[in-house]
Every structure is written in C-alpha cells, then in structure tokens.
C-alpha positions as CSV (number, residue, x, y, z in Angstrom):
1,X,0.0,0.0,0.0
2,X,1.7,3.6,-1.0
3,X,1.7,6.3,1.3
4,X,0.0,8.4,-0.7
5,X,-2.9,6.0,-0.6
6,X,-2.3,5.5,3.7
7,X,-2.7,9.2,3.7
8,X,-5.4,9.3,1.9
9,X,-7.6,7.0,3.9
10,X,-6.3,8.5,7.1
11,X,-7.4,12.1,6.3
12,X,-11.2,10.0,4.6
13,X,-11.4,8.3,8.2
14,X,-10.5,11.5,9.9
15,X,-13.5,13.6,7.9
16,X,-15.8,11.3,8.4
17,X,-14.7,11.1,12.6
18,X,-14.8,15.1,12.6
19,X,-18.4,14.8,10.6
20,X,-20.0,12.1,13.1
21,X,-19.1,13.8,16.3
22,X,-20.5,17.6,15.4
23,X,-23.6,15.5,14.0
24,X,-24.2,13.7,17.5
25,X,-23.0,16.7,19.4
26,X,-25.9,19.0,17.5
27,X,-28.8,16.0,18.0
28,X,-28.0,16.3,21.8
29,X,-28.1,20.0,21.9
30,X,-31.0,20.0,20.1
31,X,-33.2,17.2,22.2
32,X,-31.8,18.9,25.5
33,X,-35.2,21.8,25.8
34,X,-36.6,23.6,28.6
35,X,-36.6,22.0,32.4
36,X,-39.5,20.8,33.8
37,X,-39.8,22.1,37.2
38,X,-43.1,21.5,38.7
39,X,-46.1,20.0,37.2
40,X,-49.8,20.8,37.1
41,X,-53.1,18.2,36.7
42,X,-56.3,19.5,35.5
43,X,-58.9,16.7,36.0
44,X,-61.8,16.9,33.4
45,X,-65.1,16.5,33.0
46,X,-66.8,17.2,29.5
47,X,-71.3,18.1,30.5
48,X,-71.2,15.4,33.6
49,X,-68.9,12.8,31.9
50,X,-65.7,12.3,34.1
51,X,-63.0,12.3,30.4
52,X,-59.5,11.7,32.5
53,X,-56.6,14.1,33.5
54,X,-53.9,16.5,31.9
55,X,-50.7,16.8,33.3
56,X,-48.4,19.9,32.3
57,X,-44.8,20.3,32.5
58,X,-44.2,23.9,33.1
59,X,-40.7,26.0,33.1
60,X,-39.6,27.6,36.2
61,X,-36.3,28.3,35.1
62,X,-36.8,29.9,31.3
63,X,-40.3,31.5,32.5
64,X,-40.1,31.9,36.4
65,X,-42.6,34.6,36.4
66,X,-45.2,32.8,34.0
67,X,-45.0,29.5,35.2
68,X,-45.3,30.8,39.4
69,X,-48.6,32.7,38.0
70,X,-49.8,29.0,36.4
71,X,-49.2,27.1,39.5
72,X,-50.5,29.4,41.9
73,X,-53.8,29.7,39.7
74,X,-53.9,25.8,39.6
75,X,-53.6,25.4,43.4
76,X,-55.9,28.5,44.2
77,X,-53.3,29.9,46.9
78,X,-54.9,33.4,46.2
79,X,-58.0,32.5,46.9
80,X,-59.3,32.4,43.0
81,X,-58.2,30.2,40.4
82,X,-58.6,27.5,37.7
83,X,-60.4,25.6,40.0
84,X,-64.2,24.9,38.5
85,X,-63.1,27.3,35.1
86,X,-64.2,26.3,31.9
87,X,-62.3,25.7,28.3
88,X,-64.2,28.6,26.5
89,X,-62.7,28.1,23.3
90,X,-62.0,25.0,21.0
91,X,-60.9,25.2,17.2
92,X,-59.8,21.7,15.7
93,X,-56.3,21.4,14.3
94,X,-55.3,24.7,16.1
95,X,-55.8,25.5,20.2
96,X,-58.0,24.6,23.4
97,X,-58.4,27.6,25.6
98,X,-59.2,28.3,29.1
99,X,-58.4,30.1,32.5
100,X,-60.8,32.8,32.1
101,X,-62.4,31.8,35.5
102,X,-64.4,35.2,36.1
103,X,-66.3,36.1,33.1
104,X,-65.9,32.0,31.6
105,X,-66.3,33.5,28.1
106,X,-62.6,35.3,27.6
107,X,-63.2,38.6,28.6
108,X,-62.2,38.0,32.0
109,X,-59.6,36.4,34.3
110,X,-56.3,38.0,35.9
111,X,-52.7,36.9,37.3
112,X,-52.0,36.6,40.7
113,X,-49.6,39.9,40.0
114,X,-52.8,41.8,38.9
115,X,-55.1,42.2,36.6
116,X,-52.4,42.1,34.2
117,X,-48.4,41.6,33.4
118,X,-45.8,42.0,31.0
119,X,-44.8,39.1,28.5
120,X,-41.9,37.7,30.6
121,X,-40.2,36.6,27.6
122,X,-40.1,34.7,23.9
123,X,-37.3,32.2,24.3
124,X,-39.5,29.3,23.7
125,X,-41.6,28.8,20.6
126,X,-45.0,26.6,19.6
127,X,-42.4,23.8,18.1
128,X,-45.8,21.6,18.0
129,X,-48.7,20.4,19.4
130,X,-49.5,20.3,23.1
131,X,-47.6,23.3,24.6
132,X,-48.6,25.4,26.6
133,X,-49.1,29.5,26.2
134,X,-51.0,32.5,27.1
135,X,-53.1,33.9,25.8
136,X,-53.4,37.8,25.1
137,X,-55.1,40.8,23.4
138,X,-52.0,42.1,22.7
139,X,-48.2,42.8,23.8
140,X,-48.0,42.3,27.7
141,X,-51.4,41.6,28.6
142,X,-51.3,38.3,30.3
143,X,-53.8,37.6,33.2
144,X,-54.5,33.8,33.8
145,X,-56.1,32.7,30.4
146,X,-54.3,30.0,28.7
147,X,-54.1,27.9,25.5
148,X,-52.7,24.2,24.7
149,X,-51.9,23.8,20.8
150,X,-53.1,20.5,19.3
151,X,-51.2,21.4,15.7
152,X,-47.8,23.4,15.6
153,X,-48.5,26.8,15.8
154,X,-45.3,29.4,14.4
155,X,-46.8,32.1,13.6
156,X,-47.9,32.9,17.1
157,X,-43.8,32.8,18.4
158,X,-43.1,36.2,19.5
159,X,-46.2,37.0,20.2
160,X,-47.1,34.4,22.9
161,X,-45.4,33.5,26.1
162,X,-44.7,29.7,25.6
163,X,-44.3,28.3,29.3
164,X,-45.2,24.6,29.6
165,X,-45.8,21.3,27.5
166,X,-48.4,18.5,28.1
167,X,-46.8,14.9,29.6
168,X,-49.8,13.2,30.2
169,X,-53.1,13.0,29.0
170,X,-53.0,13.9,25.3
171,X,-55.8,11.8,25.0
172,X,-57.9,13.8,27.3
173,X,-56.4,17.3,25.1
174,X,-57.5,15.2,22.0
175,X,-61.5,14.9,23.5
176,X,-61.8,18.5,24.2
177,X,-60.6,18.9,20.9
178,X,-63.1,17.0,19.5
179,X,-66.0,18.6,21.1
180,X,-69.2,20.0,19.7
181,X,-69.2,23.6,19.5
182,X,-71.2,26.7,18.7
183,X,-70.3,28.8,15.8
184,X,-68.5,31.0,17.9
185,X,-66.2,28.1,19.0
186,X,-67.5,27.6,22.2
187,X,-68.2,24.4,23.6
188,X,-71.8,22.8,23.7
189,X,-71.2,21.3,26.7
190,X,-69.3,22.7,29.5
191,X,-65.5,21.3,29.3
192,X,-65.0,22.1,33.1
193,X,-61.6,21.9,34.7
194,X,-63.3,20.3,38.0
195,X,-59.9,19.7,40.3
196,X,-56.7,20.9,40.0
197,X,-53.1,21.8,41.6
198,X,-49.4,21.3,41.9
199,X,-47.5,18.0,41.3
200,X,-44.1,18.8,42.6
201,X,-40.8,17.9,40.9
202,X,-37.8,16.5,43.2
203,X,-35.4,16.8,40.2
204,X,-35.9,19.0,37.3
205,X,-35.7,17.1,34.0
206,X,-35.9,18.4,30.1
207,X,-38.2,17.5,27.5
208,X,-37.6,17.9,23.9
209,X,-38.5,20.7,21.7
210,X,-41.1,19.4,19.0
C-alpha cells in the first residue's frame, strides 16, 4: 500500500470522525429543551362525563414569572383560580383555551400579580402540538387565560409566552378537541376543569422541543 494512498484513507477516516461527532454533538443539543420544574393536573369533565386528567410540565427556570402565575392559579393559593373554570374556546387542528375563571367566556380572568403583566419573555416557541401559552389581546397583557396547541403553531412565536408542555393525557387534550361547538367556537357542553393543583418535581428534567 503507498503512502500516498495511507494518507489518503487517514485524512477520509479522519473527515468522516470530525463529521460524526459535530452531528451527535448537534442531536444532543438540540433534544436537550426547557426543564420541567413543577407540574400541574387538571382533572376533566366534559357536561357530567368524568374524560381523564392532563398533566403539564411547566418552566420555572426559562419563564419563572409565568410558570409561578400557572401554578399558583392551579392550586388556588390566592383564593381564586382555575379551579371549577371552563375551556371557553376549542378550534380543531389549532388551540383549546381556558383560565378565564371570572367572566368563563374570555373577557375575563387575571394573574395573581394583577389584573395584568408584561410578557416575561419569547425564548421558547409553539415547536408543535400540546404546549402550553398565554393567551393575550396584545403585547403584555397576560392575566390567567391559557391555550394548549393541538397542531404546531409558528406564527404565534413572538407574540405568545410559551411556558409549559403536556406529559400526560394527550388523549384527554385530544376529547376536548373534539367537542361540539357553537359557531363561535364555544363548547356545547361545559368542558370544566373540576380539580386541579401542583404535582411537585424532586429533580428537574428536560423534555424535547417538538
């Protein structure tokens, strides 16, 4: 064998070395997301049928502020909350929407900060369906109402405060989404949020972004 050819093959198998570890090193970095650092369970009912439980993985770490107004909403610690609220709005293939636990038609609601607060910040984006983000009438007007994409949703980045992710209970995302509504996207039946609260986490863990 010359030592041109040895050369060769040393600088092909050397490439191809260099090629394989920026490619694993990029699929890590890329599955490694946003911590999970408590969770919250909604328990369901859709008119009197019992339909199961969702369980959301939200961000204390990349949304502190968002995610603290969530949970404490979920738990009721203020003495108001999500507790007994309806999902007010359903559209197939887009959003389910709730937290508007004052006026139940989403006009109403507010954050345990106020009646409103400032969008904490955009470093997370609707990469698909089931996450988890406020909703708004505008630039920093976040009280307590809420929305859980069922399709991936990019045109709302930037303009929504993404904060958590479904973990269980896509199924129960997946009724709602399926129910009867009015022409004005509101539900026939009530889809009541009839329990709720804090699941805490001992050790935070990441999920993946899609």
């Amino acid at each position: 064998m010359s030592l041109l050819f040895k050369g060769n093959l040393f600088c092909l198998f050397f490439a191809l070395f260099l090629i394989l570890g920026i490619n694993c090193s990029n699929g890590n970095g890329d599955k490694k997301g946003p911590k999970v650092t408590q969770k919250v369970y909604f328990n369901i009912t859709i008119g009197d049928e019992p339909v199961g439980s969702i369980i959301i993985g939200i961000f204390g770490k990349t949304v502190p502020k968002t995610a603290n107004n969530f949970a404490e909403l979920a738990a009721g610690t203020k003495g108001f909350g999500y507790k007994g609220s309806i999902f007010h709005r359903v559209i197939k293939n887009f959003m389910i929407q709730g937290g508007d636990f004052t006026n139940r038609d989403g006009t109403g609601g507010k954050s345990i900060y106020g009646a409103k607060f400032p969008d904490e910040n955009f470093k997370l984006k609707h990469y698909g369906p089931f996450w988890l983000s406020m909703a708004n009438s505008g630039p920093d007007t976040n009280g307590s109402q809420f929305f859980i994409t069922t399709i991936k949703t990019g045109w709302l980045d930037g303009r929504h405060v993404v904060f958590g992710k479904v973990l269980e209970g896509i199924e129960v995302v997946k009724k709602i989404e399926g129910t009867a509504t009015t022409p004005n996207d509101k539900p026939k039946k009530d889809v009541t949020i009839v329990d709720c609260g804090i699941i805490e986490v001992e050790t935070p863990f990441s999920i993946e972004q899609n």
